[in-house]
Biotite code that builds the C-alpha atoms (Angstrom):
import biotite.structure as struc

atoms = struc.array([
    struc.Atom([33.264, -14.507, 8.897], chain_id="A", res_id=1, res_name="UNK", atom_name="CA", element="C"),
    struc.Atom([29.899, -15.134, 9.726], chain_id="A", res_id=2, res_name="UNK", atom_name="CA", element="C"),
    struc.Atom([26.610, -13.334, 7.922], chain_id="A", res_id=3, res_name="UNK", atom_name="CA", element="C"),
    struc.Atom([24.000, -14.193, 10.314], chain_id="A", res_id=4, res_name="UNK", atom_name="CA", element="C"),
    struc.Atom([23.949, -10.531, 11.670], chain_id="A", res_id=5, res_name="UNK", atom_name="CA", element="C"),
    struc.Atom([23.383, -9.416, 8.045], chain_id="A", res_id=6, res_name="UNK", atom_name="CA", element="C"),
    struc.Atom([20.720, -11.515, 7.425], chain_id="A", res_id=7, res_name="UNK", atom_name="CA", element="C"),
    struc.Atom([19.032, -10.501, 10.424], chain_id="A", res_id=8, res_name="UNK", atom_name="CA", element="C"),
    struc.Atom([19.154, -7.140, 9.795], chain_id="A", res_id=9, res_name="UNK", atom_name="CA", element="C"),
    struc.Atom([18.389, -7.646, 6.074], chain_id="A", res_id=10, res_name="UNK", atom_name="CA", element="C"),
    struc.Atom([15.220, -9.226, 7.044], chain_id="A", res_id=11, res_name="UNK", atom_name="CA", element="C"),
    struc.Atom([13.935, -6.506, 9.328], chain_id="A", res_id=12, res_name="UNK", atom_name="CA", element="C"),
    struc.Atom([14.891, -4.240, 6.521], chain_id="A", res_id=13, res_name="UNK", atom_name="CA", element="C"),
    struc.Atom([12.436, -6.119, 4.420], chain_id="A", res_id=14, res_name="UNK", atom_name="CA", element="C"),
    struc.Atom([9.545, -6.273, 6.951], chain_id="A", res_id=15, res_name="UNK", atom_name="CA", element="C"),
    struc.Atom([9.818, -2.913, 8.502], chain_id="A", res_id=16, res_name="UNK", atom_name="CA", element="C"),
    struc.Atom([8.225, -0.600, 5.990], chain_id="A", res_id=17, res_name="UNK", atom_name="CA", element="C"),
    struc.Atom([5.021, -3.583, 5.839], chain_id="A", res_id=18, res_name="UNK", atom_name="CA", element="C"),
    struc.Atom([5.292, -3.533, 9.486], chain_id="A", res_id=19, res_name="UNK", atom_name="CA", element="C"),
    struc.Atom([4.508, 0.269, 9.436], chain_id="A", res_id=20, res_name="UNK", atom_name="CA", element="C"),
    struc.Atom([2.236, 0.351, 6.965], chain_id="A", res_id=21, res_name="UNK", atom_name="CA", element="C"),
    struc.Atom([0.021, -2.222, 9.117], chain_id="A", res_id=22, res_name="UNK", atom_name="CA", element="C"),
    struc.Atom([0.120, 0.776, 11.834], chain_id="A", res_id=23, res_name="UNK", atom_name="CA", element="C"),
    struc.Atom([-3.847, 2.445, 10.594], chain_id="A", res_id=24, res_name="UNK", atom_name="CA", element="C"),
    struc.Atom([-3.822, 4.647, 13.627], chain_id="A", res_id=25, res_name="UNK", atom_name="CA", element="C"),
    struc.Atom([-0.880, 6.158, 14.091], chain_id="A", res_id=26, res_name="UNK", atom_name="CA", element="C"),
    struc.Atom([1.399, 6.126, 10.494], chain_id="A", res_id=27, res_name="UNK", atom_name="CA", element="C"),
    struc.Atom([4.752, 5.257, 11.494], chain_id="A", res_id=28, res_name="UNK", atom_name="CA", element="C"),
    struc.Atom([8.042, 6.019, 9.305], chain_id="A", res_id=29, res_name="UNK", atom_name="CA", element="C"),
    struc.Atom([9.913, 2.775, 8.528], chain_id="A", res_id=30, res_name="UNK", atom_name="CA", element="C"),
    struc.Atom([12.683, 4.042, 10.005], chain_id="A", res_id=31, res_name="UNK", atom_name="CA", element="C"),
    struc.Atom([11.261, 4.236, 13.068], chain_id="A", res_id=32, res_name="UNK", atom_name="CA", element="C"),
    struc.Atom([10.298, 0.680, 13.255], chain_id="A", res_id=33, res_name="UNK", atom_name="CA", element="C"),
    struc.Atom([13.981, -0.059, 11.737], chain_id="A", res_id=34, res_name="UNK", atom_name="CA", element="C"),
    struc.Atom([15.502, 1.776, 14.468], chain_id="A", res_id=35, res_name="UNK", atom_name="CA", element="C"),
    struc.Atom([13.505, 0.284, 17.143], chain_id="A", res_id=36, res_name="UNK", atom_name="CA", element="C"),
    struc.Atom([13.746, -3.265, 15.781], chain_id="A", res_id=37, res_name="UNK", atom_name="CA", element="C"),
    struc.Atom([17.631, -2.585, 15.482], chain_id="A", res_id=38, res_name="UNK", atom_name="CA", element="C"),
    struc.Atom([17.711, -1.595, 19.125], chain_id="A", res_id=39, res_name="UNK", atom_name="CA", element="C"),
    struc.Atom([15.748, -4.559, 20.312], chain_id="A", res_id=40, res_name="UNK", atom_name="CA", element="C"),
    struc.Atom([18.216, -7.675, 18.227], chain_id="A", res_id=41, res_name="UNK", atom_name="CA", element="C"),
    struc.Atom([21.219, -5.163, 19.475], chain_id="A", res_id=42, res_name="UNK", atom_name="CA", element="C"),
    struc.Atom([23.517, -5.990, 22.557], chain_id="A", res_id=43, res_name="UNK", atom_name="CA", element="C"),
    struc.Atom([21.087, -3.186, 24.516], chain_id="A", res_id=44, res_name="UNK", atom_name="CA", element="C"),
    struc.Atom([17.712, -6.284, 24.651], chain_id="A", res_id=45, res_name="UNK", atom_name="CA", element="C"),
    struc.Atom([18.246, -9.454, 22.831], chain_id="A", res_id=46, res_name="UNK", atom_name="CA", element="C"),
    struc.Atom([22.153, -9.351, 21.392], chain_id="A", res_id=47, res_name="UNK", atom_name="CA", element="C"),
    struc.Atom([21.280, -11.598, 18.775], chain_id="A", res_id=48, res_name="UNK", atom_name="CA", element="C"),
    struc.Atom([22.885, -8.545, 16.022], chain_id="A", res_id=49, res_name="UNK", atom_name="CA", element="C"),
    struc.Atom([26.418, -7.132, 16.807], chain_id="A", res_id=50, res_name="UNK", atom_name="CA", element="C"),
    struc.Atom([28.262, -5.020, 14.304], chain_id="A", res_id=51, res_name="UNK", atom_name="CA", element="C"),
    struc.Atom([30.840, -7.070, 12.622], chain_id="A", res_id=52, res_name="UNK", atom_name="CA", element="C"),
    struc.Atom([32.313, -6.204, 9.398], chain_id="A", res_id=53, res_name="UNK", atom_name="CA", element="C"),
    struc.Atom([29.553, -7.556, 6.877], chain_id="A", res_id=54, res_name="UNK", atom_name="CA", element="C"),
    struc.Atom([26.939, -5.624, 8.365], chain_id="A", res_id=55, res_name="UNK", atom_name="CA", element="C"),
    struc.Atom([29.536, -2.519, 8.848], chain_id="A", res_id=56, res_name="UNK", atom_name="CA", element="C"),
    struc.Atom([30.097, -2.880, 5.495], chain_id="A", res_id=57, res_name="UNK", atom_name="CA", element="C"),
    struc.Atom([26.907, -2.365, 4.487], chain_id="A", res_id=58, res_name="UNK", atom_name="CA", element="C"),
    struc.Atom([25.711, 0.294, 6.692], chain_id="A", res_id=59, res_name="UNK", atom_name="CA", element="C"),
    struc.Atom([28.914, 2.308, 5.520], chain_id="A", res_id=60, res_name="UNK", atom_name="CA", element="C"),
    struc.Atom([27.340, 1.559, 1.946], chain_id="A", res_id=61, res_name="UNK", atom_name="CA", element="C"),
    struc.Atom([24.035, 2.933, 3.068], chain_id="A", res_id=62, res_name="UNK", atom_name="CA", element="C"),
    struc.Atom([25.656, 6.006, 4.890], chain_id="A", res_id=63, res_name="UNK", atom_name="CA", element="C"),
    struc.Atom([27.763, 6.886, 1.512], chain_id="A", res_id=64, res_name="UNK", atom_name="CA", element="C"),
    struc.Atom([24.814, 6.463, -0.763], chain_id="A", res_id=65, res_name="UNK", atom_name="CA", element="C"),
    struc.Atom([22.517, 8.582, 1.248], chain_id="A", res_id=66, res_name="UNK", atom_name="CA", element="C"),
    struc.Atom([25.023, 11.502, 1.523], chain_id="A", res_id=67, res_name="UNK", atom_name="CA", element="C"),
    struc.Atom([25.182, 10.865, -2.351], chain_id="A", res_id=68, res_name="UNK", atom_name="CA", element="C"),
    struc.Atom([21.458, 11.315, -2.785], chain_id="A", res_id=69, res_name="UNK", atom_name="CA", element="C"),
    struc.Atom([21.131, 14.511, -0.666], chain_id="A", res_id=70, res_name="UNK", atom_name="CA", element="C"),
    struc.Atom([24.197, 15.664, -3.037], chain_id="A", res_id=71, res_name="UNK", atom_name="CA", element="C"),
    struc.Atom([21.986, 14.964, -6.125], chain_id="A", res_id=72, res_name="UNK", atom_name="CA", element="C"),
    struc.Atom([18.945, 16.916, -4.744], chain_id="A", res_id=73, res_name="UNK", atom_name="CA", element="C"),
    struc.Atom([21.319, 20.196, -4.873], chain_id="A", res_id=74, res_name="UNK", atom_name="CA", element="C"),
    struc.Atom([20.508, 21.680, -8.467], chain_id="A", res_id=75, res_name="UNK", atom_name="CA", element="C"),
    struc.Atom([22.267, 24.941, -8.773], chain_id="A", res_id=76, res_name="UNK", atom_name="CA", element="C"),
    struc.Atom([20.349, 25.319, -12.388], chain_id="A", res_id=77, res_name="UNK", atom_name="CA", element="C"),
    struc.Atom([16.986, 24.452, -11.042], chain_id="A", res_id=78, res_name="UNK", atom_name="CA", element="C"),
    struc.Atom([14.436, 23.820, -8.245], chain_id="A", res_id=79, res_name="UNK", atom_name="CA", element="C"),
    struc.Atom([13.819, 19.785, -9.809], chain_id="A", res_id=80, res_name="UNK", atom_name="CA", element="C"),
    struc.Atom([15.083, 17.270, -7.986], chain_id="A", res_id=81, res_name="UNK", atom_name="CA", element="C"),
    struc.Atom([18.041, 15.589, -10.146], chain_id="A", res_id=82, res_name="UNK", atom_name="CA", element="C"),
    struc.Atom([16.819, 13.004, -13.148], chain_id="A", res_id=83, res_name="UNK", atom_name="CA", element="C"),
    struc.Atom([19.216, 10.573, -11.566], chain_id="A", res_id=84, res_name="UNK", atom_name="CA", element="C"),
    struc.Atom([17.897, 10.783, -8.098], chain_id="A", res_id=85, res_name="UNK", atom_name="CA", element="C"),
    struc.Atom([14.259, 8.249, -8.486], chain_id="A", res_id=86, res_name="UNK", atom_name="CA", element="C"),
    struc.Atom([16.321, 5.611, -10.724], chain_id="A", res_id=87, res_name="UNK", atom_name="CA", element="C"),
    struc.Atom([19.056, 5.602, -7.905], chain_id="A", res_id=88, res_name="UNK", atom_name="CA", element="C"),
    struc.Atom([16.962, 5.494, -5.020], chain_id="A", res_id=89, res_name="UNK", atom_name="CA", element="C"),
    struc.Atom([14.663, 2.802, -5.803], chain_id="A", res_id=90, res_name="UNK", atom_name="CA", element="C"),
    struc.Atom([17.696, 0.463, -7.223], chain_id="A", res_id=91, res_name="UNK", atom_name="CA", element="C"),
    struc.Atom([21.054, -0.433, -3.694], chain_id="A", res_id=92, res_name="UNK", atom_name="CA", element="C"),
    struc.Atom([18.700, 3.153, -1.643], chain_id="A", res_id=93, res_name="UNK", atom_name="CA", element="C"),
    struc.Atom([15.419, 2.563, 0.060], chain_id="A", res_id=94, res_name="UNK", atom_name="CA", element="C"),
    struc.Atom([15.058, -0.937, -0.809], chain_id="A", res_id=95, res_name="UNK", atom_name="CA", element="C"),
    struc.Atom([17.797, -1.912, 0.979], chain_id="A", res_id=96, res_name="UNK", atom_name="CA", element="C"),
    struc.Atom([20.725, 0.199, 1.974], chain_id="A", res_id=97, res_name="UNK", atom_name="CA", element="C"),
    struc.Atom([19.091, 2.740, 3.983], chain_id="A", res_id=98, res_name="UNK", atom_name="CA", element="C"),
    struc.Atom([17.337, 0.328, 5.495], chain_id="A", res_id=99, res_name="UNK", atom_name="CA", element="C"),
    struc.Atom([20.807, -1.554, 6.727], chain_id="A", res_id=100, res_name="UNK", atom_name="CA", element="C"),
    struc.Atom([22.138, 1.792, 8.132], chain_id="A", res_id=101, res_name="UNK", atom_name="CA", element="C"),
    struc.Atom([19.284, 2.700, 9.782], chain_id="A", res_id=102, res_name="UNK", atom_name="CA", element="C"),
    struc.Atom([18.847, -0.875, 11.592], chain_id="A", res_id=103, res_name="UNK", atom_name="CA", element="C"),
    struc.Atom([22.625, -0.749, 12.090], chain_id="A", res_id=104, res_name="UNK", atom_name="CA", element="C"),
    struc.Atom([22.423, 2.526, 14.074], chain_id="A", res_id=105, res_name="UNK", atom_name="CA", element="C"),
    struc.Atom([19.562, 0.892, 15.864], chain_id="A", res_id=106, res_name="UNK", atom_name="CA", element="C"),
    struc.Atom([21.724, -1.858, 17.030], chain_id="A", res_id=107, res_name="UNK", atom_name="CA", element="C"),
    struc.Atom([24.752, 0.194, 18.073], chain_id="A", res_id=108, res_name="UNK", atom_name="CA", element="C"),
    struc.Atom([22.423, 2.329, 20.136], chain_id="A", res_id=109, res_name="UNK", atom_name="CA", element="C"),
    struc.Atom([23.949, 1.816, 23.616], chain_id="A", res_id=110, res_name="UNK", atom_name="CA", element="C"),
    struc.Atom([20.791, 1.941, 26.024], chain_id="A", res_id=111, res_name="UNK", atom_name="CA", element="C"),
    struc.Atom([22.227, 0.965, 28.799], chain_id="A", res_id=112, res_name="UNK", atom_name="CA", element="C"),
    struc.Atom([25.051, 3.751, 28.451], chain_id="A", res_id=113, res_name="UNK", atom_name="CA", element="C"),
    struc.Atom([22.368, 6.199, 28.073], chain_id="A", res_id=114, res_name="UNK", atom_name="CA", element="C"),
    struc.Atom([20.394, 4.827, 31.316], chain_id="A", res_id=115, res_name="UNK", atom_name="CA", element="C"),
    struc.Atom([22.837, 4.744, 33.435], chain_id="A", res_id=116, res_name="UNK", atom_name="CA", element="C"),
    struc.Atom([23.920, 8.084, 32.738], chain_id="A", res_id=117, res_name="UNK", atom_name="CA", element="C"),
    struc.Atom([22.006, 10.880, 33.987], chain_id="A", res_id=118, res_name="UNK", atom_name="CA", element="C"),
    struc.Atom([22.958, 13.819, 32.555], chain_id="A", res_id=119, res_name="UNK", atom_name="CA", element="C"),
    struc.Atom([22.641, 12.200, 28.904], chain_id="A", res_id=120, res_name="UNK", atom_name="CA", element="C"),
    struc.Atom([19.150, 11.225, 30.049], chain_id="A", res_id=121, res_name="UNK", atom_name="CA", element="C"),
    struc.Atom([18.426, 14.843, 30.924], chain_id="A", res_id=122, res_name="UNK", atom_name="CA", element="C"),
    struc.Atom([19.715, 15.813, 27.294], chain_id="A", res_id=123, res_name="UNK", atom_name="CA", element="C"),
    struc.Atom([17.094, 14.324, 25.185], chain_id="A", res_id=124, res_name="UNK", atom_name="CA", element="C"),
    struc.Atom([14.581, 16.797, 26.738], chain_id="A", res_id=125, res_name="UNK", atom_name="CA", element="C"),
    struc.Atom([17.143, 19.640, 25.758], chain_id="A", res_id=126, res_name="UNK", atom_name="CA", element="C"),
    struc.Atom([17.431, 18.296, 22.249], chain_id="A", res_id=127, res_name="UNK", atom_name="CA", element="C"),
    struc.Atom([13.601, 18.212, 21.980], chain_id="A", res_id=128, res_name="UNK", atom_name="CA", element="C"),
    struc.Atom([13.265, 21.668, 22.932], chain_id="A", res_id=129, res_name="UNK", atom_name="CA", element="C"),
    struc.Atom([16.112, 22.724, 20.373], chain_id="A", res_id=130, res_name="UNK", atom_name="CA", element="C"),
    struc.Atom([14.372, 20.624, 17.816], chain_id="A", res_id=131, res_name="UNK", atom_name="CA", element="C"),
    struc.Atom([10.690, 23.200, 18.577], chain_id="A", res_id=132, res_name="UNK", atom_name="CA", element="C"),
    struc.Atom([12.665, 26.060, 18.526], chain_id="A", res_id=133, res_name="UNK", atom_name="CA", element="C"),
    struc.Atom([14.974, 25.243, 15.155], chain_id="A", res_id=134, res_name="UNK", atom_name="CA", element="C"),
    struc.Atom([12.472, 23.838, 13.260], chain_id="A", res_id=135, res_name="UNK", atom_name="CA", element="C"),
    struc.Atom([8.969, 24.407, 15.262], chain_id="A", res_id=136, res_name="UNK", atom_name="CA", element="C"),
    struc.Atom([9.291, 27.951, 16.071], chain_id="A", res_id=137, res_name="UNK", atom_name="CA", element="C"),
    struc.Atom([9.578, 29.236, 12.157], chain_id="A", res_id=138, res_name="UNK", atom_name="CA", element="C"),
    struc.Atom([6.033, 28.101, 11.729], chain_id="A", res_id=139, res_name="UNK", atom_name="CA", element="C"),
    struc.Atom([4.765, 31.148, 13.535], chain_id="A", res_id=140, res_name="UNK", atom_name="CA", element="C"),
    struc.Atom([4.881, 32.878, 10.336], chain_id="A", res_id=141, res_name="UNK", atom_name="CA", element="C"),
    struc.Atom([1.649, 31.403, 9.441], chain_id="A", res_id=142, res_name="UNK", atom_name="CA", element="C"),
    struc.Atom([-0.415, 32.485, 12.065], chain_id="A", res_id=143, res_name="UNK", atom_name="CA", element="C"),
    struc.Atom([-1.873, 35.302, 9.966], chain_id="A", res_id=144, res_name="UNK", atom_name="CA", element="C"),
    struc.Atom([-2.915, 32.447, 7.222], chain_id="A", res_id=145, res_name="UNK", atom_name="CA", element="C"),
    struc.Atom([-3.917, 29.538, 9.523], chain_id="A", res_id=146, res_name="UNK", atom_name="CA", element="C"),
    struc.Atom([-4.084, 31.191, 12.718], chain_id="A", res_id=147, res_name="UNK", atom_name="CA", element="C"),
    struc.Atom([-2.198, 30.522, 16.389], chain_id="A", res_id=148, res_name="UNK", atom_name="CA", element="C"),
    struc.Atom([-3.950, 27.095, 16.513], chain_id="A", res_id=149, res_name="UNK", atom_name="CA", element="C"),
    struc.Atom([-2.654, 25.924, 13.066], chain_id="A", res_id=150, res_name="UNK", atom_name="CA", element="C"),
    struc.Atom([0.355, 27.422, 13.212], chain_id="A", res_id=151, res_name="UNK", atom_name="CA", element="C"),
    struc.Atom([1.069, 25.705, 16.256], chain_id="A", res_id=152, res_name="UNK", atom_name="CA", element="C"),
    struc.Atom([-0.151, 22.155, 14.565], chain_id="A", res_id=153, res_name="UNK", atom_name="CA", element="C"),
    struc.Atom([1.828, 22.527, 11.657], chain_id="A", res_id=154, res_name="UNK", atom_name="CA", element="C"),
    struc.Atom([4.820, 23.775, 13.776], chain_id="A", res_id=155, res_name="UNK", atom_name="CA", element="C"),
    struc.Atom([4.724, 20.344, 15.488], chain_id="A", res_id=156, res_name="UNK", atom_name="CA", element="C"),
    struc.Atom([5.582, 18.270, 12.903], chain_id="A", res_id=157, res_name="UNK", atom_name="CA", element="C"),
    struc.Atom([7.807, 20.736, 11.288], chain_id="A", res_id=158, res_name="UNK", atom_name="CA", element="C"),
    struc.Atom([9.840, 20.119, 14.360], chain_id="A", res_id=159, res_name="UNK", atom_name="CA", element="C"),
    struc.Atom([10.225, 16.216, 13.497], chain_id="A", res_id=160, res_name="UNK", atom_name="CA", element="C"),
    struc.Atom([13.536, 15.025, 12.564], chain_id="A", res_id=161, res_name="UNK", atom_name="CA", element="C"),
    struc.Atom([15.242, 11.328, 12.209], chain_id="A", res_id=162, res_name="UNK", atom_name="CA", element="C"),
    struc.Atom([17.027, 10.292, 9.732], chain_id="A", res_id=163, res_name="UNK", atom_name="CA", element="C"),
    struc.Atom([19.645, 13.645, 9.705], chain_id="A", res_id=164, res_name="UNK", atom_name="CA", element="C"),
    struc.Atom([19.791, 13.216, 13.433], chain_id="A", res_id=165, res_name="UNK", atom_name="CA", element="C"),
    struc.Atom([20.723, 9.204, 12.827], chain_id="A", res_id=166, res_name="UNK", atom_name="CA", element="C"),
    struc.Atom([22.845, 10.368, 10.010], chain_id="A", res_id=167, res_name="UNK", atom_name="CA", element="C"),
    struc.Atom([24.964, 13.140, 11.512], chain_id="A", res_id=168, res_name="UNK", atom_name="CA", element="C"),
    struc.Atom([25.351, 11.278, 14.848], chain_id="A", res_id=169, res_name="UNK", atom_name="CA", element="C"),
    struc.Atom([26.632, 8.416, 12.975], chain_id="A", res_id=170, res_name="UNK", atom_name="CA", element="C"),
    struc.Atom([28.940, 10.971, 11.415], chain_id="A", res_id=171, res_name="UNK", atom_name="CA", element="C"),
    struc.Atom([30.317, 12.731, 14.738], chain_id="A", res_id=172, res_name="UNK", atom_name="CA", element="C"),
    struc.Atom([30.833, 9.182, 16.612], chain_id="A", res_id=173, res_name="UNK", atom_name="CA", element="C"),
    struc.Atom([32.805, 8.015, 13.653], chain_id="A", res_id=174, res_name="UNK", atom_name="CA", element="C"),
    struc.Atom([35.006, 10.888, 13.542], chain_id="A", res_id=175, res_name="UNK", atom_name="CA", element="C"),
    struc.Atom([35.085, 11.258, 17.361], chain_id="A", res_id=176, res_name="UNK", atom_name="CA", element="C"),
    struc.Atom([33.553, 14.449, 17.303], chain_id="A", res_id=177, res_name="UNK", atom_name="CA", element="C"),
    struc.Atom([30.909, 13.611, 19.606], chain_id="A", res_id=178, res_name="UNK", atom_name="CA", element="C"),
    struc.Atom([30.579, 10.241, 22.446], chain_id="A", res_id=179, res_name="UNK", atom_name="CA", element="C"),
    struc.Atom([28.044, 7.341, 22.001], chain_id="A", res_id=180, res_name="UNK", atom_name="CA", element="C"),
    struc.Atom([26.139, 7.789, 24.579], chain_id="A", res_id=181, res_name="UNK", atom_name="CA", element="C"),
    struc.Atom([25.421, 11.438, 23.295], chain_id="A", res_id=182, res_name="UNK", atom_name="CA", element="C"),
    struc.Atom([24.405, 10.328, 19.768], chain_id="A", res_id=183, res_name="UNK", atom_name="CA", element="C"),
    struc.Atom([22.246, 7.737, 21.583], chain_id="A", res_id=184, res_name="UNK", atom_name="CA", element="C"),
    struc.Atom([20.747, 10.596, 23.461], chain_id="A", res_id=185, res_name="UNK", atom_name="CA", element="C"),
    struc.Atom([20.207, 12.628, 19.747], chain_id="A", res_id=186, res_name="UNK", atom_name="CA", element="C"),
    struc.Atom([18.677, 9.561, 18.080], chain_id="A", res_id=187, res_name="UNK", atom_name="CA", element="C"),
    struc.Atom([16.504, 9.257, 21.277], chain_id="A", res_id=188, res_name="UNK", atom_name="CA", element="C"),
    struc.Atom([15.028, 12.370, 21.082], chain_id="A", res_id=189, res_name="UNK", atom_name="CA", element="C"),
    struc.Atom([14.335, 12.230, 17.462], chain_id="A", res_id=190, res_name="UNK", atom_name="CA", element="C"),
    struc.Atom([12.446, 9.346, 17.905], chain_id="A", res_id=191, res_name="UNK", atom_name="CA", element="C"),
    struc.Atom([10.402, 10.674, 20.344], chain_id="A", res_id=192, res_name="UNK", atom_name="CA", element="C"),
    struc.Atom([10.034, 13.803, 17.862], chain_id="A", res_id=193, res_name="UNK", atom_name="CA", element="C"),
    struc.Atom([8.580, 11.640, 15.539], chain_id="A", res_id=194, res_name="UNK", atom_name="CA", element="C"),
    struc.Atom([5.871, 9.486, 17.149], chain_id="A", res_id=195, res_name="UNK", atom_name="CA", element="C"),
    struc.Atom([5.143, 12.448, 20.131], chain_id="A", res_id=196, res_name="UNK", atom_name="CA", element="C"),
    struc.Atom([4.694, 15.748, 17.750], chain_id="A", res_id=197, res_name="UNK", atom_name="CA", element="C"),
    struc.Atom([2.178, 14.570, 15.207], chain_id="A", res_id=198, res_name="UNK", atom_name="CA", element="C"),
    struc.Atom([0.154, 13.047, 17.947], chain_id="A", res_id=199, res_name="UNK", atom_name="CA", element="C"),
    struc.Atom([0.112, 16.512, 20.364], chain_id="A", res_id=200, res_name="UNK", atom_name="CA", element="C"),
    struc.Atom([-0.656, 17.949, 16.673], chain_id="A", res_id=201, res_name="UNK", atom_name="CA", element="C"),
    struc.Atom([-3.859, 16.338, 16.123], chain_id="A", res_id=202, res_name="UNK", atom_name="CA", element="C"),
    struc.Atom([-4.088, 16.993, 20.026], chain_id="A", res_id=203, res_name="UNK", atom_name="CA", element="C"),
    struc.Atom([-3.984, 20.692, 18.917], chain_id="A", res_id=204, res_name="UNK", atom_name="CA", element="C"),
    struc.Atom([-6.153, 20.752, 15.596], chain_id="A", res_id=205, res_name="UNK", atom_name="CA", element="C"),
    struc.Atom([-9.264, 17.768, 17.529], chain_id="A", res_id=206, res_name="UNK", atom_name="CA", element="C"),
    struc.Atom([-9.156, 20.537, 20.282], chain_id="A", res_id=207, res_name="UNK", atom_name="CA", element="C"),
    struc.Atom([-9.978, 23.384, 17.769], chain_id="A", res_id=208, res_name="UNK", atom_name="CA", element="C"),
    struc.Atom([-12.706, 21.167, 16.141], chain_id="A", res_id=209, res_name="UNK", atom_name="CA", element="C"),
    struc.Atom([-14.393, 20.712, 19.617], chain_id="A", res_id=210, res_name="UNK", atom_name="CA", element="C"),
    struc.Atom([-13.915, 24.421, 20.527], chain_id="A", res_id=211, res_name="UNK", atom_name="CA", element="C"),
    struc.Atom([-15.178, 25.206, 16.939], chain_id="A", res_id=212, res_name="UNK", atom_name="CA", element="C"),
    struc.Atom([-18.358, 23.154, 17.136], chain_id="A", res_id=213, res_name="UNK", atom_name="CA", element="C"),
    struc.Atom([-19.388, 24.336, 20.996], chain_id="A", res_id=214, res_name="UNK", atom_name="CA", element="C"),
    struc.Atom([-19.090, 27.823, 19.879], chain_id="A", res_id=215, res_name="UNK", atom_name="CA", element="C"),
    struc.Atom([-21.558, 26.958, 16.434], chain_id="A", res_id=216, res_name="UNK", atom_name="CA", element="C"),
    struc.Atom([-23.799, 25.382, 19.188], chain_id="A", res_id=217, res_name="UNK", atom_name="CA", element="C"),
    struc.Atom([-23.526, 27.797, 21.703], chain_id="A", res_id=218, res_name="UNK", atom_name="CA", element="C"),
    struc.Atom([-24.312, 30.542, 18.596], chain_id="A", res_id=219, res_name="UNK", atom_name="CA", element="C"),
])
């Protein structure tokens, strides 16, 4: 039994949240980068990382304790998250468990599958219009506070989503609910969720600053 994989993936766990804090102009979540990195030391670029049963292991770990987690935030008796939850979290959670599952998923992300096939290719762009209208689209409600402009830029990133879309693809492959190359195509469009929305966001709102500041001129 070797542990090389582990300790690879370990590693990028470590340097993946400095790695996005480095990022001044765009903020990155670290599990972005640990997705990414995961997909680049997977079989898909480099196939230095393969997911043998140490690093399965693991990842299962992180997979159980973040369902556990999301369980804890559930307070029937109140709106506070649970006293437990900060102690656990910062203890096996986000210092190094999470990280492991979400590098793991980035390593069992089968690019070439989704390349070569072109109808899961043509489903990311589905999924990112089902992510605007689930979770974008509720955000006109504050057009009469902020206006169609803000609503619209606060819509955007409403709209992200990652690590549920890692989590419950994860999920459906294990249980054979959905195929690999279709939870490739889900993870794919959340990551393009997350670093494309916040950018055509500030898009939107720099636009309305310029519009805003020709029409002061113009007045």
């Amino acid at each position: 039994m070797s542990f090389n994989g582990l300790l690879i993936i370990s590693v990028i766990a470590v340097a993946a949240p400095i790695l996005a804090a480095s990022v001044r102009r765009m903020k990155l979540p670290s599990v972005v980068v640990e997705i990414v990195a995961g997909v680049i030391v997977g079989s898909s670029v480099l196939g230095w990382v393969r997911i043998d049963q140490p690093v399965n292991v693991v990842a299962l770990l992180g997979l159980a304790f973040l369902l556990f987690l999301a369980g804890l935030e559930i307070d029937l008796r109140a709106t506070a998250p649970s006293q437990f939850r900060a102690p656990l979290a910062g203890l096996v959670g986000y210092g190094f468990l999470f990280p492991v599952f979400f590098v793991s998923s980035g390593v069992e992300f089968d690019l070439g599958a989704l390349t070569r096939s072109p109808s899961a290719v043509a489903r990311i762009p589905l999924f990112l219009l089902a992510l605007l209208i689930v979770r974008g689209v509720p955000a006109a409600l504050y057009v009469r506070a902020v206006g169609r402009r803000g609503a619209v830029a606060a819509g955007l990133p409403q709209a992200t989503s990652l690590p549920v879309i890692v989590t419950a693809a994860s999920i459906g492959v294990a249980i054979h609910a959905i195929a690999p190359v279709t939870a490739s195509a889900l993870v794919a469009a959340g990551l393009m969720s997350v670093l494309a929305f916040p950018l055509i966001a500030l898009g939107v709102i720099r636009a309305g600053r310029t519009q805003a500041q020709l029409l002061t001129e113009e007045g």
